[in-house]
C-alpha positions in Angstrom: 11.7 8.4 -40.8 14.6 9.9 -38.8 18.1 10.1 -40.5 19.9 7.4 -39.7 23.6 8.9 -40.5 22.9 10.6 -37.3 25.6 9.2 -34.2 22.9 9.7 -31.6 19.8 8.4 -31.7 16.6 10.3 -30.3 13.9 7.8 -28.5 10.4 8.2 -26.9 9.8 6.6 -23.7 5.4 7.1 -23.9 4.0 6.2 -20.1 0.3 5.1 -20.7 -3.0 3.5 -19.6 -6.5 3.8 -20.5 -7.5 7.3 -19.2 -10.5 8.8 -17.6 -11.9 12.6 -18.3 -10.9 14.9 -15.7 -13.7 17.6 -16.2 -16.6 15.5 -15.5 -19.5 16.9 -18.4 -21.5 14.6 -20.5 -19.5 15.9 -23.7 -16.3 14.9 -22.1 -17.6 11.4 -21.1 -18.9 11.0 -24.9 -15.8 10.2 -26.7 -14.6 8.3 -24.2 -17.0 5.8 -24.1 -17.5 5.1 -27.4 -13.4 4.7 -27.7 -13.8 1.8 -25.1 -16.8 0.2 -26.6 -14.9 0.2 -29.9 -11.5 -1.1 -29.1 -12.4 -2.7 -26.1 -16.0 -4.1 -25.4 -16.1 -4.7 -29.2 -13.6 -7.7 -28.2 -15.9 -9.8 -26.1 -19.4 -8.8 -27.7 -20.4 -8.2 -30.7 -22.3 -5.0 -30.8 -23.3 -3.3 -34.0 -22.1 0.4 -34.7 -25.7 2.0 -34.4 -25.6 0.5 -31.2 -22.1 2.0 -30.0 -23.6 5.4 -29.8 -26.9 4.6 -28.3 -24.6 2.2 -25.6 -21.5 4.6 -25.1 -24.1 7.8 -24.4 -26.2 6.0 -22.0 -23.2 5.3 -20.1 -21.3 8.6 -19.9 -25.1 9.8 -18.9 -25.1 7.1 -15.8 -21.6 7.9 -15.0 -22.0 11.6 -15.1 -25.3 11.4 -13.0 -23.2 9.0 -10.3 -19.7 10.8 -10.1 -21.3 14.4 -10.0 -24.1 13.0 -6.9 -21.2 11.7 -4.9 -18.7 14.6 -6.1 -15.7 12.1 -7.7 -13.2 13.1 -10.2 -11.1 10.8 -11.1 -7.3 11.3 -10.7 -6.0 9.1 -12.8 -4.5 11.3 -15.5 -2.9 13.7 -12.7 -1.5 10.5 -11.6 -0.4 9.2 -14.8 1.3 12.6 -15.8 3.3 12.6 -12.0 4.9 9.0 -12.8 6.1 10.0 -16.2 7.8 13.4 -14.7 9.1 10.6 -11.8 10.5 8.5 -14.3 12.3 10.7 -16.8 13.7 12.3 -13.5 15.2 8.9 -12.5 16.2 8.3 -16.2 17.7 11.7 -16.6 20.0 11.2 -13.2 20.3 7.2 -13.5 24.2 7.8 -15.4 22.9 4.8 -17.5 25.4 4.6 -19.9 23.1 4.5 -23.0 22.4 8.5 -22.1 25.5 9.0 -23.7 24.4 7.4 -27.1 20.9 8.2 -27.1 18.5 11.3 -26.6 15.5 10.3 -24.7 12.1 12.0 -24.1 9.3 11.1 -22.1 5.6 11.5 -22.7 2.0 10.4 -21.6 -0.6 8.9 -23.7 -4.0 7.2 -23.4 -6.2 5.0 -24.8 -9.2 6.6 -24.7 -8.9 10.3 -24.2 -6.5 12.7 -25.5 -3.7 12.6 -26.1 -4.7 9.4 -27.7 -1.6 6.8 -28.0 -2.9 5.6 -31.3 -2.3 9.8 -32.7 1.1 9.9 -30.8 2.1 6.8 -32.4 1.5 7.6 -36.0 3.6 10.9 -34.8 6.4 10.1 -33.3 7.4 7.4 -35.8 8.1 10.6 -38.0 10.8 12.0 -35.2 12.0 9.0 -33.7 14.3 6.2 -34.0 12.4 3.5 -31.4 9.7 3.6 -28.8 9.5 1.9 -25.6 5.4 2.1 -24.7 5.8 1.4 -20.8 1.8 0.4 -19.7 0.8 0.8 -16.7 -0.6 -2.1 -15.6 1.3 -4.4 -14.5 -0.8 -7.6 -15.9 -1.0 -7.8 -19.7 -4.1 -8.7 -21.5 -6.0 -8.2 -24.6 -7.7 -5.7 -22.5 -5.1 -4.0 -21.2 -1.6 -4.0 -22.2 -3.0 -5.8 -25.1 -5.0 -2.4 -26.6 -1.4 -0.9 -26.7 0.2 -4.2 -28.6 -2.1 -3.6 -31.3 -1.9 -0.1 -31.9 1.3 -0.4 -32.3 0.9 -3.5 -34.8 -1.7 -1.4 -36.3 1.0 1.7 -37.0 4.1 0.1 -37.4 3.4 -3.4 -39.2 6.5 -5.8 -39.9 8.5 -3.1 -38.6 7.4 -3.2 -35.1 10.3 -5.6 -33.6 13.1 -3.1 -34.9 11.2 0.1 -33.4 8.7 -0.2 -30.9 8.9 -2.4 -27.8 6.0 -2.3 -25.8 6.9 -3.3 -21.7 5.2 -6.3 -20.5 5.3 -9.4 -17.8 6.3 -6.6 -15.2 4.4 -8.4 -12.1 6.6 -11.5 -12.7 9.3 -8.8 -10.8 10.8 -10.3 -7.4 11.6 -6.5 -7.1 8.3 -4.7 -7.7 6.9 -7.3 -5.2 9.4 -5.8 -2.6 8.2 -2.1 -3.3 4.6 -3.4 -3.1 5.2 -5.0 0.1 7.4 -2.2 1.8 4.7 0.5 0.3 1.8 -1.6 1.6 3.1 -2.5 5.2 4.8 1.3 5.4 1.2 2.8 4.6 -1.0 0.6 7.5 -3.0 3.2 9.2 -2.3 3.4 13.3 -6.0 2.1 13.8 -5.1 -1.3 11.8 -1.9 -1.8 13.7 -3.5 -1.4 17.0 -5.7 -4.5 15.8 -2.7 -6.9 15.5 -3.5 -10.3 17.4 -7.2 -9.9 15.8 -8.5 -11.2 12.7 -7.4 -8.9 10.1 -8.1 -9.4 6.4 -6.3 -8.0 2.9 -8.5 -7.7 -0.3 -5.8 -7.3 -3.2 -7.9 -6.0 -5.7 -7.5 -6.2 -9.7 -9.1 -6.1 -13.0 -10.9 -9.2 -13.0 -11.4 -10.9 -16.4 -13.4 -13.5 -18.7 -13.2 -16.8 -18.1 -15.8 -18.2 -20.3 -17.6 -16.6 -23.3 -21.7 -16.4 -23.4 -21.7 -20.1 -25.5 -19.5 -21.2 -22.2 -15.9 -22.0 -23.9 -12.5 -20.3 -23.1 -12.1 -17.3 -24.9 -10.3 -17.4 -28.1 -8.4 -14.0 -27.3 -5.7 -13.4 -24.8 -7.3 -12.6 -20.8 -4.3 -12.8 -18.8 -6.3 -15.2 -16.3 -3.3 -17.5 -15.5 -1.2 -14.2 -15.0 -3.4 -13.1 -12.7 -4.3 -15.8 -10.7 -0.3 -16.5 -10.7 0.4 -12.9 -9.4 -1.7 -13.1 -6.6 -0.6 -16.5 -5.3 3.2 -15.2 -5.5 2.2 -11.5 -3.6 -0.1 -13.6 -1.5 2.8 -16.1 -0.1 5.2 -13.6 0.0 2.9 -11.1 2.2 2.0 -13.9 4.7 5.8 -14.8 5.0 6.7 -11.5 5.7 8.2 -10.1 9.2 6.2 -7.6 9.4 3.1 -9.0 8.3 -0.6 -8.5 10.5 -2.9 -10.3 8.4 -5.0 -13.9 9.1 -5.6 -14.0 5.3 -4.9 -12.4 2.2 -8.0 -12.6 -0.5 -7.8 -11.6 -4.3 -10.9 -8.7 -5.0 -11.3 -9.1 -8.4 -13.4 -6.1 -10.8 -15.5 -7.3 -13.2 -17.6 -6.4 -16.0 -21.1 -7.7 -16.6 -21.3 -8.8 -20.5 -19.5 -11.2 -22.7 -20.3 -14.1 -20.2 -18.6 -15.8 -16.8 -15.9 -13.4 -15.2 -13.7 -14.5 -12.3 -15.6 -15.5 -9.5 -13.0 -13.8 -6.6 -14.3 -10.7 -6.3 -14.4 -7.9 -4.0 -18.0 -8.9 -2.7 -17.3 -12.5 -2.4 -13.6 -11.4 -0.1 -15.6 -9.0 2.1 -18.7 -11.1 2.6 -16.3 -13.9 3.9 -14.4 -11.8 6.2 -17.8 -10.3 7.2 -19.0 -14.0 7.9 -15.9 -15.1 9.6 -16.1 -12.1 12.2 -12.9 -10.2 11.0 -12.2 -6.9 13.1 -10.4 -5.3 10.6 -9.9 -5.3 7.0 -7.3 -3.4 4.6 -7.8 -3.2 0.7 -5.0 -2.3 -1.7 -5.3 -2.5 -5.7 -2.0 -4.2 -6.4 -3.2 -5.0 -9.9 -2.8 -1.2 -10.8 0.0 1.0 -10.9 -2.2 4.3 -10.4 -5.8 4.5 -9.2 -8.9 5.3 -11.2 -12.4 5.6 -10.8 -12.6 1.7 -10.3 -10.2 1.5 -7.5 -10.7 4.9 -5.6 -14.2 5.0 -6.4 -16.0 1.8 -6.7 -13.8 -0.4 -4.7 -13.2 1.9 -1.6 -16.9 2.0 -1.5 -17.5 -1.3 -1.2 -15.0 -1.4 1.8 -17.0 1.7 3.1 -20.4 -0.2 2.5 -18.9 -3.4 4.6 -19.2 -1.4 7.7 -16.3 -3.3 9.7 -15.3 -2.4 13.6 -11.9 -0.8 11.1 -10.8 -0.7 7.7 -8.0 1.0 5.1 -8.0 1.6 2.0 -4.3 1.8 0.9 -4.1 4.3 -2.5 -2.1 2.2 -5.8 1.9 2.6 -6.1 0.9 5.6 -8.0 4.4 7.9 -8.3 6.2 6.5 -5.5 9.5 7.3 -5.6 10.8 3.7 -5.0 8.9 2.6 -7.8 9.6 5.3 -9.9 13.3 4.3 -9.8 12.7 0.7 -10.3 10.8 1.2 -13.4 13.4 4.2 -14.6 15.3 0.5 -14.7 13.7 -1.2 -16.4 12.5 1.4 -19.0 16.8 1.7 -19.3 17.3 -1.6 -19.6 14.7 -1.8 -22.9 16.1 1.0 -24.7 19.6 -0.5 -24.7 18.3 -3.9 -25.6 16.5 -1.6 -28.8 19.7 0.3 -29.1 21.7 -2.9 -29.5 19.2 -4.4 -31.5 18.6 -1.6 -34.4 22.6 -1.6 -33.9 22.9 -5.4 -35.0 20.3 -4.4 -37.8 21.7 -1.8 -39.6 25.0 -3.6 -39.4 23.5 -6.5 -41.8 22.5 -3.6 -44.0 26.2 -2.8 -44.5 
């Protein structure tokens, strides 16, 4: 580990999510999905390691097939890579007084392509006195901000609490549902304004998640359901209160997955059929339940909007690296290393 004599201290800030190849080849999808079928799917269903190969290569192979016939490559790690330059630029220029005790550097890391976070874990523990993993999603889960929880258990053990924070409960925020609301009633396309005084609909969109197993009980791991049924009830009332708001109704568009038994039943079918049914002229979808888009927001969600075929519609890109919320979460990301700072401060002192 890092001297400690040392005055300063030197931390990582690591900005990551899952990840999605950026060179779409069936070699490149390969790795991926087996990482996902091991950490992840492995969680919810049992599936024997033959079968992981067999499973995660029939998959890269459909989603090779699907994204090269309709020409999508997914910008999630562009995105992912802009927001951590954002943030250590609002870091570097925040005058936060723990600059002056501590070094800080910023880097990106993934779950399932490289860099993997699990690698960058084991390495930076070598170089540096704490880490503050920021994820970004802003709902924790075992499937989410969870995957990052225990990677770092994994790594770091019983000393986790003294060197590695990783960011959660960030969409309990009052202030990130400002920037959401500002961002999403500051991006409303001319077409959809023009439709105010007619029925127009919002499909928040989000992971979805389990809700019962295949034998029909709650799951015994951690799914974030309450979270995320919580989240959208708060950004719900708070868009329908708003001055400026345009919309009859707001509906949660939930993404699911089709194994491991009963997902949440709001999805983004059930919100459009509805508005479909109840004649809305215009419909806007934004995916407030992620913090940069990806193949399942830009690609399989704004087709469905597409597919719906009302008189007008938007789809309203993630926060992404916006620069309001890259200063708000240069905040927060401040306000964690000088709760470590103090923390590994009160530590050491005990060992005096």
């Amino acid at each position: 580990m890092v001297d400690r004599t040392l005055k300063r201290k030197k931390y990582a800030v690591v900005v990551t999510t899952y990840g999605e190849v950026e060179k779409v080849t069936v070699r490149n999808l390969w790795p991926s999905s087996r990482k996902i079928l091991k950490v992840v799917t492995r969680q919810i269903v049992k599936i024997p390691t033959a079968m992981i190969y067999f499973i995660a290569d029939f998959r890269s192979t459909k989603h090779y097939i699907n994204w090269k016939l309709n020409r999508y490559r997914s910008s999630l790690l562009a995105i992912n890579r802009a927001q951590k330059n954002t943030l250590a630029h609002f870091i570097a220029t925040s005058g936060s007084s723990i600059l002056s005790k501590v070094d800080v550097n910023v880097l990106d890391a993934y779950y399932f392509v490289p860099p993997y976070l699990d690698e960058m874990l084991k390495q930076l523990r070598c170089d540096y006195d704490g880490i503050i993993v920021v994820p970004m999603i802003p709902v924790e889960s075992a499937f989410s901000c969870g995957v990052a929880c225990q990677m770092v258990i994994d790594i770091y053990g019983e000393n986790t609490f003294s060197q590695v924070k990783v960011m959660s409960k960030l969409w309990k925020e009052d202030s990130l549902h400002r920037i959401y609301i500002n961002y999403l009633f500051g991006q409303l396309s001319t077409p959809v304004r023009l439709r105010k005084g007619g029925k127009i609909g919002l499909v928040l969109v989000i992971h979805g998640t389990l809700v019962k197993n295949r034998a029909g009980n709650p799951p015994k791991l951690f799914t974030g359901l309450d979270e995320t049924i919580a989240f959208f009830e708060v950004m719900k009332r708070k868009i329908m209160s708003h001055p400026e708001n345009i919309f009859h109704d707001v509906r949660q568009g939930c993404l699911n997955h089709s194994t491991g038994g009963e997902w949440t039943s709001d999805t983004i079918e059930k919100a459009l059929e509805e508005f479909k049914r109840e004649g809305y002229d215009a419909v806007v979808m934004f995916p407030y339940g992620f913090f940069a888009d990806n193949s399942e927001t830009e690609y399989d969600a704004c087709k469905k909007l597409e597919d719906a075929e009302f008189p007008v519609s938007q789809y309203v890109r993630c926060i992404n690296d916006s620069p309001e919320f890259g200063r708000w979460l240069a905040a927060e990301v401040l306000d964690e290393l000088q709760t470590l700072y103090n923390l590994q401060n009160t530590v050491e002192g005990f060992g005096t």
